[in-house]
LUMLO-189579 format. One record per residue (C-alpha): x, y negated, z; residue in three letters. Coordinates in steps of 0.05 Angstrom, whole numbers, padded with zeros to 5 digits, m for minus. Last residue first. Example, Ala and Ser with C-alpha at 12.3 -4.5 7.8 and 13.67 -1.06 7.14 Angstrom:
LUMLO-189579
    east   north      up  resn
   00273   00021   00143   SER
   00246   00090   00156   ALA
***
This chain:
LUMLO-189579
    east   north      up  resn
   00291   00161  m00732   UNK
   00220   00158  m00712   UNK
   00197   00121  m00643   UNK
   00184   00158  m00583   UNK
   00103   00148  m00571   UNK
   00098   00104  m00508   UNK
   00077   00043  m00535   UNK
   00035   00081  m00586   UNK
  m00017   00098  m00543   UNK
  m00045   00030  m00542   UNK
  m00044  m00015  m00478   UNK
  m00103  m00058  m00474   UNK
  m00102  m00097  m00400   UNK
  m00137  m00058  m00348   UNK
  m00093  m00089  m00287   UNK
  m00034  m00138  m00289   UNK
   00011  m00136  m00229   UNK
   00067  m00202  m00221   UNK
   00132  m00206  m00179   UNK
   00146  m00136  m00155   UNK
   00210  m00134  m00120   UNK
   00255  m00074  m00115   UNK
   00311  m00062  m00072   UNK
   00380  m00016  m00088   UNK
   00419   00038  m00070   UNK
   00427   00034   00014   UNK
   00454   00090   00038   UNK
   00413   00148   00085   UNK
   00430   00201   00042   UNK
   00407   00161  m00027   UNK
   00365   00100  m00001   UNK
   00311   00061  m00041   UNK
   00272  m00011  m00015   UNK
   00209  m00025  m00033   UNK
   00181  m00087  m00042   UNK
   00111  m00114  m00067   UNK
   00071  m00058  m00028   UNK
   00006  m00052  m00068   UNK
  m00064  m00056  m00028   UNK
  m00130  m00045  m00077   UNK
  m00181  m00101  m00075   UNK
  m00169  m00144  m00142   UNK
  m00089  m00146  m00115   UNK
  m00081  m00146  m00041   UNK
  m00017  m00150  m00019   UNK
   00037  m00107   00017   UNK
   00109  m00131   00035   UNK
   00131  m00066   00054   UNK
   00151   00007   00025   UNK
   00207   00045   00044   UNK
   00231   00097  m00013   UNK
   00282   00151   00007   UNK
   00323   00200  m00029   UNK
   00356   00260   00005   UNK
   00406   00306  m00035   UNK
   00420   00375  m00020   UNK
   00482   00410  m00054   UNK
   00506   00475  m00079   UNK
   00474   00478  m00137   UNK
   00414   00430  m00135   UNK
   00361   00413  m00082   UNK
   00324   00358  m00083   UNK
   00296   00322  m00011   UNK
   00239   00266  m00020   UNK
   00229   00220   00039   UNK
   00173   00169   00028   UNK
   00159   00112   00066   UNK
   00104   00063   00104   UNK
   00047   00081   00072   UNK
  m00008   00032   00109   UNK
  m00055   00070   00146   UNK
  m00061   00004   00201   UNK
  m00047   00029   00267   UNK
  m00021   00103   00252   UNK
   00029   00073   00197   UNK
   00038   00133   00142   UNK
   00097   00173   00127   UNK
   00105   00223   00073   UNK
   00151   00272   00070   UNK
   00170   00305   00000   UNK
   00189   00377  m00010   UNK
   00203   00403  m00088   UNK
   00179   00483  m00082   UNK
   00159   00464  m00155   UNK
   00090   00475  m00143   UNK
   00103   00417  m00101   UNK
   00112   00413  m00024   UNK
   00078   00364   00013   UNK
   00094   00344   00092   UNK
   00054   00292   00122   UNK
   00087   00248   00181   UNK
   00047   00204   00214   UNK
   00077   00144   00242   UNK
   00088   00106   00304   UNK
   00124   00043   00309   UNK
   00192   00019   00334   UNK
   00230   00023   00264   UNK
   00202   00094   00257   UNK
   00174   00150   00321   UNK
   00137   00213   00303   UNK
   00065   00233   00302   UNK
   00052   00306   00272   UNK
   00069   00354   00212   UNK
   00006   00353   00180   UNK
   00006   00402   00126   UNK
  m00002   00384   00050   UNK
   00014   00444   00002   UNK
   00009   00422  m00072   UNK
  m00033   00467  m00135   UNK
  m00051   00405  m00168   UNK
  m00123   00411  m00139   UNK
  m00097   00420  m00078   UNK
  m00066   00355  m00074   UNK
  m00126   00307  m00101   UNK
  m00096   00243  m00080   UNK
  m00042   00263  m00039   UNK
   00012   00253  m00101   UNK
  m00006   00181  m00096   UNK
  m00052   00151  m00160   UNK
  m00019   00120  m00222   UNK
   00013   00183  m00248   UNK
   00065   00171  m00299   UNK
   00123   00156  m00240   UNK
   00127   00240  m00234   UNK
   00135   00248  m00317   UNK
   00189   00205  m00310   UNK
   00229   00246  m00259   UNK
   00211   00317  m00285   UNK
   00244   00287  m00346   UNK
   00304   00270  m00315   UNK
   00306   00335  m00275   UNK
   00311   00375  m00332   UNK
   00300   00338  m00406   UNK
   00289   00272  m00432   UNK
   00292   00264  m00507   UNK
   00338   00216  m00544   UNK
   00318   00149  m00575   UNK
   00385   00123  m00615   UNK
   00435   00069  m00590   UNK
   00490   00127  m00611   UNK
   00549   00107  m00562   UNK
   00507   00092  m00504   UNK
   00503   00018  m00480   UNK
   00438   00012  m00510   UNK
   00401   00063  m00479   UNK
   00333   00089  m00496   UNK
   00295   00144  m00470   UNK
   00249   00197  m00480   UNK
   00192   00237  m00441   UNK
   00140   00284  m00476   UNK
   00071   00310  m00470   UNK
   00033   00251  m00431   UNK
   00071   00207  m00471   UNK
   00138   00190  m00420   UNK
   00175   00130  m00425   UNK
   00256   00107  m00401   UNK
   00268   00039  m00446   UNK
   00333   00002  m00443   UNK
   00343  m00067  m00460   UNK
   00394  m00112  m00475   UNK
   00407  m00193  m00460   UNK
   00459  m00186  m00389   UNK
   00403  m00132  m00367   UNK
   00333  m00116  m00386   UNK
   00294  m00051  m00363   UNK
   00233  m00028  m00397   UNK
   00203   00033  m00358   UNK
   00135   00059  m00393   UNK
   00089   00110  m00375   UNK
   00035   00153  m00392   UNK
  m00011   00207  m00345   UNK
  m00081   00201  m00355   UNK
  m00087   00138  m00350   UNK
  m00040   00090  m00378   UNK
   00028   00058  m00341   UNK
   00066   00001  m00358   UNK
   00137  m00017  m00322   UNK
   00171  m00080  m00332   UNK
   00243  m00092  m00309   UNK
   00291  m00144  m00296   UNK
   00355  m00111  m00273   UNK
   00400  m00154  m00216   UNK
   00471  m00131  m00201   UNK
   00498  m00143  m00133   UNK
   00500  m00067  m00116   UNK
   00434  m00057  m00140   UNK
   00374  m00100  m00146   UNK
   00310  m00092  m00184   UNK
   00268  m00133  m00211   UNK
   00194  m00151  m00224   UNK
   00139  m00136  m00276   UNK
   00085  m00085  m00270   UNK
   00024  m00067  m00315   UNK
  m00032  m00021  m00291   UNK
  m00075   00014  m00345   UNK
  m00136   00052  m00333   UNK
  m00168   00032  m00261   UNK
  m00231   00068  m00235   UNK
  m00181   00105  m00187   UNK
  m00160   00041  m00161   UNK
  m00215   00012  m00141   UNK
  m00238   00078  m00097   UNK
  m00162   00086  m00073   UNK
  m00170   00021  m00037   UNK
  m00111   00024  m00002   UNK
  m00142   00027   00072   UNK
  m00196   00073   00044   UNK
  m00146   00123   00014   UNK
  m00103   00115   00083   UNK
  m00169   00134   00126   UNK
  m00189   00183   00078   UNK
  m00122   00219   00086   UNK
  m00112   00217   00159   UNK
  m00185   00242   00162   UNK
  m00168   00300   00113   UNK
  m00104   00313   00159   UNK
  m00132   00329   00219   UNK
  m00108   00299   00280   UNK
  m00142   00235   00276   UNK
  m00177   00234   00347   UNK
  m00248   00214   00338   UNK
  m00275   00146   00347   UNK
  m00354   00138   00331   UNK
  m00379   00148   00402   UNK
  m00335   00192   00439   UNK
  m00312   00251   00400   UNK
  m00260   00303   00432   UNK
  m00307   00343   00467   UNK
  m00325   00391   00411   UNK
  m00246   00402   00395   UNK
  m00233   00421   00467   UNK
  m00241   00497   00452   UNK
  m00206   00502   00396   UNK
  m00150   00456   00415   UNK
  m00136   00485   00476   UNK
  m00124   00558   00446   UNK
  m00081   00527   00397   UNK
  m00040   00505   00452   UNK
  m00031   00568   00483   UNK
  m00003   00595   00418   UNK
   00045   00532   00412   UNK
   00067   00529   00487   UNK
   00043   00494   00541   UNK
   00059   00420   00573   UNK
   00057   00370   00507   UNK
  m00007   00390   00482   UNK
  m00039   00379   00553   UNK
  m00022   00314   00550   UNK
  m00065   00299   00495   UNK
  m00121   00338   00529   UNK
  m00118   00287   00596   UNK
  m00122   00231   00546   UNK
  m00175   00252   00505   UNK
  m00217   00269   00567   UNK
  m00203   00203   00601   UNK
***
């Protein structure tokens, strides 16, 4: 009844009032072993726990094979990724391949429908890109270490559930929302806002179809949207974890 009666207090007076409340209420808001998740480290250990962040940070190498879909076109793909921060994008379409890889240093790419089917290296925003997929663990793992800003933002409302919404901001000044299921601590998507000259984009990645793979939990779809539109769904078929990748497979090849 106490947690209840204080929750709608937060609702009746004002921000500086209501920090007032809160300080003085937080002792009385345990009863046995539940506490009220307010606070973003427990939000985060609960979701860590939930997707068995303790497996996966002893994990090295995590291959992933699928496809994507977009606008009626389907791209088989295979990504690889190596501890500390590597990664691989082969795509395959109508019999050619592309590659998109980053070394840990340096990102290149690969595409055969260009007019010189030579590697080239990534720069800007497409390299800032690739070098964000190397990292096998979320961005929240270890955020102020990498110099982020986390804040909880609060509980909102999404496709008839309730969510909480975590703000992070990269050293970049880059802003990302991340939403996470407040019955199960599933991540349930990611909204990730880039600014350019003269004009704000919104990208956002909606995760589902989650499965257990040698105890960590990996959504098997996810579905993108560019200002709110549809772009394309992508469908993990098989993971493959700790298998030998060597360095080399993301080295940019010599000329």
């Amino acid at each position: 009844m106490q947690i209840r009666n204080f929750l709608r207090l937060q609702y009746i007076f004002p921000s500086p009032m209501k920090r007032v409340l809160l300080s003085l209420a937080v002792p009385f808001l345990l009863y046995g072993n539940i506490a009220v998740p307010q606070d973003l480290a427990f939000i985060l250990d609960k979701h860590f726990s939930t997707m068995g962040q303790d497996k996966l940070s002893g994990v090295k190498t995590i291959v992933l094979k699928g496809n994507t879909i977009q606008q009626g076109v389907q791209t088989d793909f295979t990504i690889y990724r190596k501890r500390p921060s590597m990664f691989r994008q082969d795509n395959e379409i109508q019999g050619m391949s592309s590659v998109t890889a980053y070394d840990g240093s340096a990102g290149w790419y690969q595409n055969p429908w260009a007019e010189q089917n030579k590697p080239q290296v990534l720069k800007g925003s497409s390299l800032q890109n690739v070098m964000d997929k190397s990292c096998i663990d979320s961005d929240l793992l270890g955020w102020e270490e990498k110099g982020f800003k986390a804040d909880f933002a609060g509980i909102v409302r999404q496709d008839g559930r309730e969510v909480y919404e975590i703000k992070l901001i990269r050293e970049s000044g880059q802003e990302q929302c991340y939403y996470i299921d407040k019955q199960d601590y599933t991540l349930v998507r990611i909204i990730t806002v880039w600014n350019s000259p003269g004009m704000e984009s919104e990208y956002e990645a909606r995760f589902s179809d989650y499965r257990l793979t040698d105890g960590i939990l990996m959504a098997f779809r996810i579905e993108y949207r560019h200002n709110g539109e549809l772009h394309s769904l992508l469908q993990i078929d098989e993971v493959q974890l700790d298998i030998p990748l060597d360095d080399l497979l993301f080295l940019m090849p010599e000329e």
